[in-house]
C-alpha positions in Angstrom: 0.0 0.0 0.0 1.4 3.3 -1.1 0.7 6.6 1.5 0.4 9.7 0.5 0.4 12.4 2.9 -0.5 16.2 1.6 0.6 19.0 3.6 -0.4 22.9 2.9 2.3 25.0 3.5 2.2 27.1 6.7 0.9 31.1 6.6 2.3 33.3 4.6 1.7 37.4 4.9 -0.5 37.3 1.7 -2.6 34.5 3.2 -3.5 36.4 6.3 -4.6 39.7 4.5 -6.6 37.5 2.3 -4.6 38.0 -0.9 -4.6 36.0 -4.0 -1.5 33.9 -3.4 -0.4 32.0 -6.6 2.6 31.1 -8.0 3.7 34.6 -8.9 3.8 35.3 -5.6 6.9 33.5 -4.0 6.9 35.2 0.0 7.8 32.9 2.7 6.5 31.9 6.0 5.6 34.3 8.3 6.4 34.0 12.1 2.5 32.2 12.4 3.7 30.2 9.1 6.7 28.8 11.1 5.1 28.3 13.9 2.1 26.2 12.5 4.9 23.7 10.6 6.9 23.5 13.5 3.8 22.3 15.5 2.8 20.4 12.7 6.5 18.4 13.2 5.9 17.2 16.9 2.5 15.9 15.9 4.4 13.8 12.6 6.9 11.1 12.9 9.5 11.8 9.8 11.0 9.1 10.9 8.2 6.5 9.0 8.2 8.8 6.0 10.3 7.4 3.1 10.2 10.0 0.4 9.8 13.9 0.6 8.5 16.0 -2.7 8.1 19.9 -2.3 6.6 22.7 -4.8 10.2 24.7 -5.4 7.9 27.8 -3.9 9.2 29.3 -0.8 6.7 28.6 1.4 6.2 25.2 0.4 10.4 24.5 0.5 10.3 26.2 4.0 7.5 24.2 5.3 8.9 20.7 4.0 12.2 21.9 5.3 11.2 22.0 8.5 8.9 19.1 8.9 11.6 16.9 7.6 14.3 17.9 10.2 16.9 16.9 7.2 16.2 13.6 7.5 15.6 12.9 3.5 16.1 14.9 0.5 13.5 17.0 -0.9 12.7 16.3 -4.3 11.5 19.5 -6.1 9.2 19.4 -8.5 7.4 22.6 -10.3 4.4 20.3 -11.3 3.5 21.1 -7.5 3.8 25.2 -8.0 0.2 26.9 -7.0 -1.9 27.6 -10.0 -1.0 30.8 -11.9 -3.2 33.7 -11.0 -1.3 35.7 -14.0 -1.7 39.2 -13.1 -3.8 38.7 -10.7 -1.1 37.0 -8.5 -0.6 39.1 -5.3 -3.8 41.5 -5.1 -6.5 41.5 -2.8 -8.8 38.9 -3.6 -11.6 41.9 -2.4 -10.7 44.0 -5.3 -11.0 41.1 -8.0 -14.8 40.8 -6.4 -15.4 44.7 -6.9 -14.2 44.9 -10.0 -15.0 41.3 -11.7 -18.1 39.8 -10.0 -19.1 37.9 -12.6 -15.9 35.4 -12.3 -17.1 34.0 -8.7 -19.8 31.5 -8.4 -22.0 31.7 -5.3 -19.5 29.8 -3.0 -16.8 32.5 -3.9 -14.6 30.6 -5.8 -13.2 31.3 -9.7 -15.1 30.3 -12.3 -13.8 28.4 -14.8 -13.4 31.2 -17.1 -11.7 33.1 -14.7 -7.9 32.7 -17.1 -9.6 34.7 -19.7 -9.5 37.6 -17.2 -6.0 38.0 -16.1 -3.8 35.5 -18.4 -4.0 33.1 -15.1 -3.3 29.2 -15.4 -6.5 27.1 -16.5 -8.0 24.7 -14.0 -7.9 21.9 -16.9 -3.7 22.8 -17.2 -3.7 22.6 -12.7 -5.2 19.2 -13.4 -3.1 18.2 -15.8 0.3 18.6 -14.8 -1.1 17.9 -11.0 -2.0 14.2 -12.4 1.3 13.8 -14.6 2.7 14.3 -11.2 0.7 12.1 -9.6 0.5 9.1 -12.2 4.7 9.0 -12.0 4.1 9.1 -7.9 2.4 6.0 -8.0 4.5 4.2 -10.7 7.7 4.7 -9.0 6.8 4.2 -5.6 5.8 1.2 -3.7 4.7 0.4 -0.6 6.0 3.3 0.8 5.0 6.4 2.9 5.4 9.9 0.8 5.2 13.1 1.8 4.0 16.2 -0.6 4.1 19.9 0.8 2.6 22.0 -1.9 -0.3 24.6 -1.9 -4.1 25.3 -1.3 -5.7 25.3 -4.6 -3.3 22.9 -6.2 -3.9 19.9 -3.3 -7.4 20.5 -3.5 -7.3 20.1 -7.6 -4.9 16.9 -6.9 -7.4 15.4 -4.6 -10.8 16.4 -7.0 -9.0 14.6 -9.8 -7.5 11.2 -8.2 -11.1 10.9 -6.5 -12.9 11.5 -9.6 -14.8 14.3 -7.6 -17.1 16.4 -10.4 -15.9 19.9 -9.5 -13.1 21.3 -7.8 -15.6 23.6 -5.9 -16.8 20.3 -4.1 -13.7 20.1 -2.2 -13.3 21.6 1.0 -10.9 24.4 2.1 -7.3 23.1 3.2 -6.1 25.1 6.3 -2.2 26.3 6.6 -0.6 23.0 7.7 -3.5 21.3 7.1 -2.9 17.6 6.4 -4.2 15.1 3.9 -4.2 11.4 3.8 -4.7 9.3 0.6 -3.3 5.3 0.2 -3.5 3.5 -2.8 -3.5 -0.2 -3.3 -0.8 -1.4 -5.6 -2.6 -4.0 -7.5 -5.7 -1.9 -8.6 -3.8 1.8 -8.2 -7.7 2.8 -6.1 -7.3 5.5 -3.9 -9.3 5.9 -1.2 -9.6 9.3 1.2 -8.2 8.6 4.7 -8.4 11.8 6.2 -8.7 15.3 5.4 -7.6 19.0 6.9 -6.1 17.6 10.0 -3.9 20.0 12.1 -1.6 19.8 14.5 -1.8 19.5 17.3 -3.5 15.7 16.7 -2.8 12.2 15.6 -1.3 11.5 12.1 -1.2 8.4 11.4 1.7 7.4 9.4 2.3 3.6 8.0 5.2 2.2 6.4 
């Protein structure tokens, strides 16, 4: 059984004035950021994790960083980068509601054609390079516990798409260090959702 275990990055300053925080924006933690992975790795044995990927973003690098106390390598990999916001990519998301309502669907999330407003990143191209990503994952690993610390939008388009979930819009928020469990069985390469959002502190279950 292959483990997969999804971590959002800590807070960065753009997350907590409610920014739109893609990957043209590359801040780092803040102090709450660090704080929230730190607490994040006494509540997560590294010791059981075999492999460690990260998005090459600085938040994402910092976070991995610290949860895997150097005890692996950390792979980077740009298919994990946030989805491109384009020019959009560091303003605040209040703004964008003012001035472009009519890309926001009632839950307050981009529409689809939301791109053809600011030259941002499709959700169809997220999904694609998110499953590349995903498809080698499984292929080259087996029977082993992974960790991926990546980004908000981009875990929740990972998880829609290996669940075969309709919309994106139909899975739930991820918090800052908010944790995600999928395994899949070798033999028919099914996932199935173990748990979702958990933060520290609390129980994370890790299996070799």
């Amino acid at each position: 059984m292959l483990n997969v275990y999804i971590v959002r990055h800590g807070q960065t300053d753009t997350n907590k004035t409610f920014g739109i925080n893609g990957s043209g924006t590359n801040l780092p933690l803040n102090e709450k950021g660090k704080k929230q992975a730190e607490n994040l790795r006494d509540s997560f044995d590294i010791n059981k994790i075999d492999c460690v990927y990260s998005s090459p973003l600085k938040r994402a690098l910092e976070t991995a960083e610290i949860l895997n106390q150097s005890k692996h390598e950390i792979i980077v990999d740009d298919r994990l980068s946030e989805m491109n916001y384009g020019n959009w990519d560091g303003q605040d998301v209040q703004n964008i509601i003012k001035k472009y309502p009519q890309v926001f669907d009632e839950l307050g999330y981009f529409k689809e054609n939301y791109s053809d407003y600011c030259s941002g990143e499709t959700y169809q191209h997220l999904a694609d390079r998110l499953m590349d990503f995903w498809h080698d994952l499984i292929n080259n690993h087996k029977d082993e516990s992974v960790l991926l610390v990546f980004h908000g939008t981009a875990s929740r388009s990972l998880v829609q798409n290996v669940l075969g979930i309709p919309k994106i819009t139909l899975v739930g928020e991820i918090q800052n260090a908010g944790v995600i469990n999928i395994s899949v069985d070798e033999a028919s390469k099914k996932p199935f959702l173990r748990y979702y959002n958990r933060v520290a502190p609390g129980e994370f279950f890790i299996e070799k």
